[in-house]
C-alpha positions as CSV (number, residue, x, y, z in Angstrom):
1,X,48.0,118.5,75.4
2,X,46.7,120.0,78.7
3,X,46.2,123.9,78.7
4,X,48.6,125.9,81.1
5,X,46.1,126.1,83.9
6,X,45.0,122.4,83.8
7,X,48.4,121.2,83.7
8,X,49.8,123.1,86.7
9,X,46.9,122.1,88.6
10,X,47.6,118.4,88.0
11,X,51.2,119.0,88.8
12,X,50.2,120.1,92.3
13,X,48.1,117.6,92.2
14,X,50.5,115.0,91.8
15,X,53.3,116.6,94.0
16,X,51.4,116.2,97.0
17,X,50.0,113.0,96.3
18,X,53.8,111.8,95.9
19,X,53.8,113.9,99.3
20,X,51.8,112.0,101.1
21,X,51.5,108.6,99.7
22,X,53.7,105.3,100.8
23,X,54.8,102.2,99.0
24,X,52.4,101.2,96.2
25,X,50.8,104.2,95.9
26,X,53.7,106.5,95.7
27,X,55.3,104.0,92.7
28,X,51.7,104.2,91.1
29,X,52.0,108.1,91.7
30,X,55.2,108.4,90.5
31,X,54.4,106.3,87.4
32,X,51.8,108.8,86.1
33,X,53.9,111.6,86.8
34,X,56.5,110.4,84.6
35,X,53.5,109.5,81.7
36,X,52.3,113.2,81.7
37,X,56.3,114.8,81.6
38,X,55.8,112.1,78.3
39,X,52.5,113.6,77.0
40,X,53.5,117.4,78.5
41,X,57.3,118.1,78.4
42,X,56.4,120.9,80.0
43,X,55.0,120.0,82.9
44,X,59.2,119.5,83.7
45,X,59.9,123.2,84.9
46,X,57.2,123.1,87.6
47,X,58.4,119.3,88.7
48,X,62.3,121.0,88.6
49,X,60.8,122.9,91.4
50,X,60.7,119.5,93.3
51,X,64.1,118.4,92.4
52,X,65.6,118.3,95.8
53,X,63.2,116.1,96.8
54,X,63.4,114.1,93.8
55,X,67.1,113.2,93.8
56,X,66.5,112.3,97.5
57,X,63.9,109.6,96.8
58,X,65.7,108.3,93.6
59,X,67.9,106.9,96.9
60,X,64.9,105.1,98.2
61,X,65.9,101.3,99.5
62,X,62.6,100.1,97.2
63,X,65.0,99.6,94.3
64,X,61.7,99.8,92.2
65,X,60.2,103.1,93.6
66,X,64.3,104.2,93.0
67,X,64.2,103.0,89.5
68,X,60.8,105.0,88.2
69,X,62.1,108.5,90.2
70,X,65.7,108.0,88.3
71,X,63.2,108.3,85.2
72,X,61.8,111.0,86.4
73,X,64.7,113.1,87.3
74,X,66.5,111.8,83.5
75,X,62.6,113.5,81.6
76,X,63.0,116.9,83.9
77,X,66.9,117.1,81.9
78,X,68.5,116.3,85.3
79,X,71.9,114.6,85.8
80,X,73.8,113.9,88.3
81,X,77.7,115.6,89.0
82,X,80.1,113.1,86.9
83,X,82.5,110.9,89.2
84,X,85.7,112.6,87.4
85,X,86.5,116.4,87.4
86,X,84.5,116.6,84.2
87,X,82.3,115.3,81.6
88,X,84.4,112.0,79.7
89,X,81.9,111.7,76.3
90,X,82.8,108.7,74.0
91,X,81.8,108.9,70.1
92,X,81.3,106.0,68.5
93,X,81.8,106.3,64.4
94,X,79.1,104.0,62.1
95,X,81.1,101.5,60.0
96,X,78.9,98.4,59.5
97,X,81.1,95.1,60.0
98,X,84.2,97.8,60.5
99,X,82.9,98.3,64.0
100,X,84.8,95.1,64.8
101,X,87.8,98.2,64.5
102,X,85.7,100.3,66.9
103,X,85.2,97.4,69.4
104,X,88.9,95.9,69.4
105,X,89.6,100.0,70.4
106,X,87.2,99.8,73.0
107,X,88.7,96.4,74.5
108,X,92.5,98.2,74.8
109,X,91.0,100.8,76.6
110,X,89.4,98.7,79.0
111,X,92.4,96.3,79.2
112,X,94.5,99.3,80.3
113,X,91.7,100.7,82.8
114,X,90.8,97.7,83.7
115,X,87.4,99.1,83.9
116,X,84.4,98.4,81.8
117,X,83.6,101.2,79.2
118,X,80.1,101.8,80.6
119,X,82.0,102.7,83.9
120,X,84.7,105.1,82.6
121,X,81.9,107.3,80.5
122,X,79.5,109.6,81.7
123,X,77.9,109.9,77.9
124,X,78.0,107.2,74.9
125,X,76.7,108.5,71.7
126,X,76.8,105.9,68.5
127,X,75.8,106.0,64.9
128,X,74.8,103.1,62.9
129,X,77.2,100.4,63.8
130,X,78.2,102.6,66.4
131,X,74.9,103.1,67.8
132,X,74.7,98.6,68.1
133,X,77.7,99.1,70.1
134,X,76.3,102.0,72.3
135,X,73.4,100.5,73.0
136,X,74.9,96.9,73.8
137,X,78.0,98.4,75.7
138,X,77.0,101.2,77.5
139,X,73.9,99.8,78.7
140,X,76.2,97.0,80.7
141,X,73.9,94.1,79.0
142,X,76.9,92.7,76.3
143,X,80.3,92.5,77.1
144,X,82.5,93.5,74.4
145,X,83.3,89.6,73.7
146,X,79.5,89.0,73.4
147,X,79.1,92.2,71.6
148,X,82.2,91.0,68.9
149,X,80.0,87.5,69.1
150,X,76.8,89.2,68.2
151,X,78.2,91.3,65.1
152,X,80.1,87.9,63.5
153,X,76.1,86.7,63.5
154,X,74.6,89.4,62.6
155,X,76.8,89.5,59.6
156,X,76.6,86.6,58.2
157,X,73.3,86.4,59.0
158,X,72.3,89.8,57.8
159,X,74.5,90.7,54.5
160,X,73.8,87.6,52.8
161,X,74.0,88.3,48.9
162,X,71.4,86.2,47.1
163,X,71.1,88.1,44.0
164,X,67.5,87.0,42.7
165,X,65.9,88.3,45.8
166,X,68.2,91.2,46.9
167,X,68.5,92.6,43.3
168,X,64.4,93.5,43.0
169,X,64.5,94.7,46.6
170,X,67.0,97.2,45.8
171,X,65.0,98.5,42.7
172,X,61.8,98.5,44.4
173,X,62.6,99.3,48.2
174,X,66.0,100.7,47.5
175,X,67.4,98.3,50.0
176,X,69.7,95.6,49.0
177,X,69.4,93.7,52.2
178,X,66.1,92.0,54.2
179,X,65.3,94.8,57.1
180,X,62.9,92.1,58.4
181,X,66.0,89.9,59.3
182,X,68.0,92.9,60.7
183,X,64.9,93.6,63.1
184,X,64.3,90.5,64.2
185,X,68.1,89.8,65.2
186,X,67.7,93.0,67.0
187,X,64.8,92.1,68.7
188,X,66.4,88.9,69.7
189,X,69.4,90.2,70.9
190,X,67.7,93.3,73.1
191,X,63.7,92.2,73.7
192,X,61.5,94.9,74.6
193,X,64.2,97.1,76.3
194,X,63.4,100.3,75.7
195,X,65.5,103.4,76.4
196,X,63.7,104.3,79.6
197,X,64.3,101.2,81.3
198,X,68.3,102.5,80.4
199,X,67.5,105.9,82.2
200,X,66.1,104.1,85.5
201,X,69.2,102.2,85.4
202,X,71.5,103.4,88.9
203,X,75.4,104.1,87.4
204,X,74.8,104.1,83.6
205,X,75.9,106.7,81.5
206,X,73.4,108.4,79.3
207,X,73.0,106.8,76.0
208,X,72.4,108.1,72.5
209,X,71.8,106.4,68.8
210,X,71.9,109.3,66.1
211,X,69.4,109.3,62.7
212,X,68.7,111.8,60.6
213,X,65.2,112.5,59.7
214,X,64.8,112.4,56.0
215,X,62.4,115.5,55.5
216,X,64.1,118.1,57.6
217,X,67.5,116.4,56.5
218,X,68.6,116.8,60.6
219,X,69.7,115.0,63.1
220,X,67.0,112.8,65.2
221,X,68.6,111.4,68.3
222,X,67.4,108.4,70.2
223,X,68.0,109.6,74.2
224,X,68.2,107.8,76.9
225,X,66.8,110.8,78.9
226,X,65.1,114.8,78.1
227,X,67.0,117.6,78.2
228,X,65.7,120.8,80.8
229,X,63.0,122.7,79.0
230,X,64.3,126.0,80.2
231,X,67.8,124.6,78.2
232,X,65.9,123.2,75.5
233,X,66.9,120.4,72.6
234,X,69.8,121.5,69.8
235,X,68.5,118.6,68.0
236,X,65.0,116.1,67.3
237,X,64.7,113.2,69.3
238,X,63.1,111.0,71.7
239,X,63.5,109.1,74.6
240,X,59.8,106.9,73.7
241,X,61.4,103.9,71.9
242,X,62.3,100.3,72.3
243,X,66.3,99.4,72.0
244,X,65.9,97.9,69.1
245,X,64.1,100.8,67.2
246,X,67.0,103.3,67.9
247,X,69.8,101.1,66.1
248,X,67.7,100.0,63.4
249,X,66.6,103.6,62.7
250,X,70.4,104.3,63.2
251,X,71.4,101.7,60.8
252,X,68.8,102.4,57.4
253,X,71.8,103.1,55.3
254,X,70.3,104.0,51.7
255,X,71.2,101.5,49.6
256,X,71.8,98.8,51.9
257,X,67.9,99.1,54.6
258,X,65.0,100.7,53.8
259,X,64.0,103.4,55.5
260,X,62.7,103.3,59.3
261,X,59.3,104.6,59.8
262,X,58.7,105.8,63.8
263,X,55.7,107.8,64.3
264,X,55.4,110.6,62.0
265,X,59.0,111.1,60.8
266,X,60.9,108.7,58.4
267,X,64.6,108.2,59.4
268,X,67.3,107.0,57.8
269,X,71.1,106.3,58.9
270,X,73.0,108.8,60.8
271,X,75.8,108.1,59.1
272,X,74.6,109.5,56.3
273,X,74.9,113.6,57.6
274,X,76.7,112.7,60.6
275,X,78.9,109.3,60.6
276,X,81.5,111.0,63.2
277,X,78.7,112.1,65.9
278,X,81.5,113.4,68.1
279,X,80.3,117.1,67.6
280,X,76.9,116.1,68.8
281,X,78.0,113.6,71.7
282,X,79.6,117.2,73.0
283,X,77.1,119.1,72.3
284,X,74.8,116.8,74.4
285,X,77.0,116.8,77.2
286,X,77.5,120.5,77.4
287,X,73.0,120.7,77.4
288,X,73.0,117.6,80.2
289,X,75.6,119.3,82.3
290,X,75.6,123.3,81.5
291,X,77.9,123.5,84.9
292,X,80.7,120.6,84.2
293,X,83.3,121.1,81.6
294,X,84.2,118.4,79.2
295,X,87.1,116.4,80.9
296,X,88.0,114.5,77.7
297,X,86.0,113.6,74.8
298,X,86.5,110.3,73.2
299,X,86.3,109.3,69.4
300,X,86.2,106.1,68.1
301,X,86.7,105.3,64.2
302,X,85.9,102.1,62.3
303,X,88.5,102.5,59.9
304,X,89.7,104.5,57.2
305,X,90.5,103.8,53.6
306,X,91.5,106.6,51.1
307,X,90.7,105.2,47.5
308,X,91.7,107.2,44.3
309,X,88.4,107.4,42.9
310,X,85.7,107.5,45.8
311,X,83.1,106.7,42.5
312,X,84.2,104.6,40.0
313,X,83.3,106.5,37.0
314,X,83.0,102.6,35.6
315,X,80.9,101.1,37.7
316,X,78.2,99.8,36.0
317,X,76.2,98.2,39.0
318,X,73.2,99.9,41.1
319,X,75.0,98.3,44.2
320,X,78.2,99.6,44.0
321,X,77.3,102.9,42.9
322,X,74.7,103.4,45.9
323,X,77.8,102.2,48.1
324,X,79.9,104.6,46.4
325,X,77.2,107.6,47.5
326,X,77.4,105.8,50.9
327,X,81.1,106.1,51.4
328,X,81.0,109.6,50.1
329,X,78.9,110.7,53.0
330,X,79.5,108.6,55.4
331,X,83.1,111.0,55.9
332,X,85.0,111.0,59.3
333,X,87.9,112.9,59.1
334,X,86.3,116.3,58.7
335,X,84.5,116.5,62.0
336,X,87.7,115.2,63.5
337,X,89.8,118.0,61.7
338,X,87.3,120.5,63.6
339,X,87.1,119.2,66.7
340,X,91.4,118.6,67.2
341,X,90.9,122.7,67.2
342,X,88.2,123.3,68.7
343,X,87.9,120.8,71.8
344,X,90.8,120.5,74.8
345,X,91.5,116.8,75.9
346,X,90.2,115.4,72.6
347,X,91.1,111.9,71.6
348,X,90.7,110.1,68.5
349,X,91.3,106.8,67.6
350,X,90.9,105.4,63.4
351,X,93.4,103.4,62.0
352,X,94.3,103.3,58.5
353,X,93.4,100.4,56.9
354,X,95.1,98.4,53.9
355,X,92.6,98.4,51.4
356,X,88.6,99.1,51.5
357,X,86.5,96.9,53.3
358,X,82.9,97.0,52.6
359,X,80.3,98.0,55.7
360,X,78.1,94.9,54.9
361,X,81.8,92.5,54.5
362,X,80.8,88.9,56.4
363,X,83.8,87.0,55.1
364,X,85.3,85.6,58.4
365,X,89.0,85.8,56.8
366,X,88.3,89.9,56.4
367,X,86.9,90.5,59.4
368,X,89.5,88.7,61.2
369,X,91.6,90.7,59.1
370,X,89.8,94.2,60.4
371,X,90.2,92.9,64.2
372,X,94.1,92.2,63.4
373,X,94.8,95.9,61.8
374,X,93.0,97.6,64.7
375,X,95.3,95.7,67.4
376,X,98.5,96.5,66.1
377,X,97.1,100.2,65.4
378,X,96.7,100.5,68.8
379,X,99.9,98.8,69.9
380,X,101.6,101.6,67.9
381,X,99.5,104.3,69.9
382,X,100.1,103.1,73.5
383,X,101.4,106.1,74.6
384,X,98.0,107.7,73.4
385,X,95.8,105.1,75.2
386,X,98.2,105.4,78.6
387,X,97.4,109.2,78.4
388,X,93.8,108.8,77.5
389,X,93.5,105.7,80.7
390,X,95.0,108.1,83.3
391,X,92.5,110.8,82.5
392,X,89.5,108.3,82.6
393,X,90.2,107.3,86.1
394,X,90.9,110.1,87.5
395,X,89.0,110.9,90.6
396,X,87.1,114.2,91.2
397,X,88.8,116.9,93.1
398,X,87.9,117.1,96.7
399,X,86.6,120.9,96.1
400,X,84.1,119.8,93.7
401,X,83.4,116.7,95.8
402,X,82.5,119.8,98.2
403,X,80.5,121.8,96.5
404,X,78.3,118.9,95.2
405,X,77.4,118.2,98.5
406,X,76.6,121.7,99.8
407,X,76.0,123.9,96.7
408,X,74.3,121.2,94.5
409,X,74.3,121.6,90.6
410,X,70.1,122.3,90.7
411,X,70.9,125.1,92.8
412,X,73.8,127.0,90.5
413,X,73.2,129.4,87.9
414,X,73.3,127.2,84.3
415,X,76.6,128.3,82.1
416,X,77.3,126.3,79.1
417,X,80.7,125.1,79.0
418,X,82.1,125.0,75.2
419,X,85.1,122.8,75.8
């Protein structure tokens, strides 16, 4: 880390060499200022100082020099006015295989909009399953037909049960399944993507994948951009990972993955403290865009399934009483119980399902099953989704059209909006 002194001085530094430099150069310029906002987070209040000039080269016809200042401007916590009168955030709930639930919801919404969901949402924020979904929707690289595609494989592939070598893994690693396989389909399916090639992306909406660091027992979030330092973070997290790191740290349910080691921290599955990351999707909007207030926020469930016993007091196998501790923490309904009272224009979407289907389920004939139960759930909320469509695509009023263009958000005094 550079001392005060040092670091403003490269700062000037490299504010007049973006100044003055043209084509290569300025990329190469722009490149290391974005490496030292990475090393010195910092270093983003005396770039915000830049910001006008910033946004207006992130417009630059050199899609690539465009690309690298759309980095920038997403590590100095900016973000652009939202194309609707407010904030729309979508929550996506963890739910292993059950996010066939979440992604049949997602497909009525879009078949009513007829828009994709990475269009109709200025922030995505996913946990476990959820966070697979985030990632492969909201960065506009699966459809949700691929995405359904990819989880059939990744099931079957994934929660195979071959008891002589997944019984010692779960006593030694506490993992019942191969994490080696799970990364490697990852890697497969998203290369070396990482999340700021996402963030130099022009029209996406910010992205987030939720863990929970396992020694501070909080929230570490996988960003697809830096909040303003003068604002500051709620919550751990990064924006210096590949794709496929965020959604396997996302995923390491206990029990089921080991543990992910990144860096220094050892993170396990969202789920586990916050399977229902809709409190934190709004959270994050309400830090990205302290002058917007939340037009609708969006919840998305995998499923719910209220047994009599939770923990079968008989169980007698390791498995099913580490998926018993699972299901036990991986609740839904109380964030959503807080939020229906707390948040204007929230909408949630879980249907009930007939009996209790197991996050690492891979029988075809159940997950079909799954995909049937969440069409006719929402066939029996239409009403809901028509509601929910009209206040996606509506347009932003002509007055804040306005004042974006002559009293831009960078300029205005920062309030947070709570709802």
């Amino acid at each position: 880390m550079l001392s005060r002194a040092a670091l403003k001085t490269k700062v000037r530094a490299l504010i007049k060499a973006l100044e003055t430099s043209k084509g290569t150069r300025q990329k190469i310029v722009v490149k290391d200022i974005n490496e030292l906002i990475l090393e010195n987070p910092q270093s983003a209040v005396l770039l915000s100082q830049k910001l006008y000039d910033l946004v207006e080269l992130s417009n630059h016809p050199d899609v690539e020099l465009a690309k690298k200042v759309r980095q920038t401007l997403s590590l100095i916590g900016f973000a652009k006015p939202p194309p609707a009168p407010g904030i729309r955030v979508l929550s996506i709930d963890g739910g292993g295989t059950r996010g066939l639930v979440s992604l049949e919801i997602l497909r009525h919404i879009e078949n009513v909009t007829k828009k994709r969901i990475h269009e109709l949402f200025d922030l995505i924020c996913g946990v476990s399953s959820g966070a697979i979904i985030t990632m492969a929707i909201g960065s506009g690289r699966f459809t949700l037909d691929q995405c359904e595609n990819f989880y059939r494989e990744m099931s079957e592939n994934i929660f195979k049960t071959d008891i002589w070598s997944s019984t010692p893994r779960l006593l030694w690693s506490h993992a019942y399944y191969d994490a080696a396989i799970f990364e490697k389909t990852l890697k497969k399916a998203f290369g070396n993507l990482n999340l700021m090639n996402l963030a130099g992306e022009e029209k996406l909406p910010k992205l987030v994948a939720v863990s929970v660091n396992a020694h501070t027992v909080q929230p570490f979030l996988f960003r697809t951009y830096s909040h303003d330092p003068r604002i500051g973070n709620l919550f751990d997290g990064t924006c210096r990972a590949d794709i496929w790191q965020a959604i396997r740290a996302s995923s390491a349910a206990p029990g089921y993955f080991q543990e992910y080691k990144f860096n220094s921290h050892i993170l396990l599955d969202g789920g586990m403290l916050v399977n229902n990351c809709a409190g934190v999707a709004h959270t994050e909007a309400n830090l990205l865009w302290p002058n917007e207030r939340v037009h609708c926020l969006v919840s998305v469930g995998s499923g719910k399934f209220k047994p009599r016993d939770v923990m079968n007091v008989n169980a007698t196998s390791l498995y099913e009483k580490a998926h018993g501790l699972v299901y036990s923490a991986t609740d839904t309904e109380t964030m959503h119980l807080i939020l229906m009272r707390l948040v204007d224009n929230y909408y949630r979407f879980n249907p009930q399902l007939s009996e209790n289907i197991l996050i690492s389920e891979n029988r075809k004939l159940k997950l079909d099953q799954l995909k049937n139960e969440a069409q006719h759930y929402m066939l029996n909320n239409d009403l809901l989704l028509k509601r929910l469509a009209a206040k996606l695509v509506q347009p932003r009023q002509i007055y804040n059209t306005l004042l974006d263009t002559y009293w831009p958000t960078y300029w205005r005094p920062r309030t947070l909006f709570r709802t």
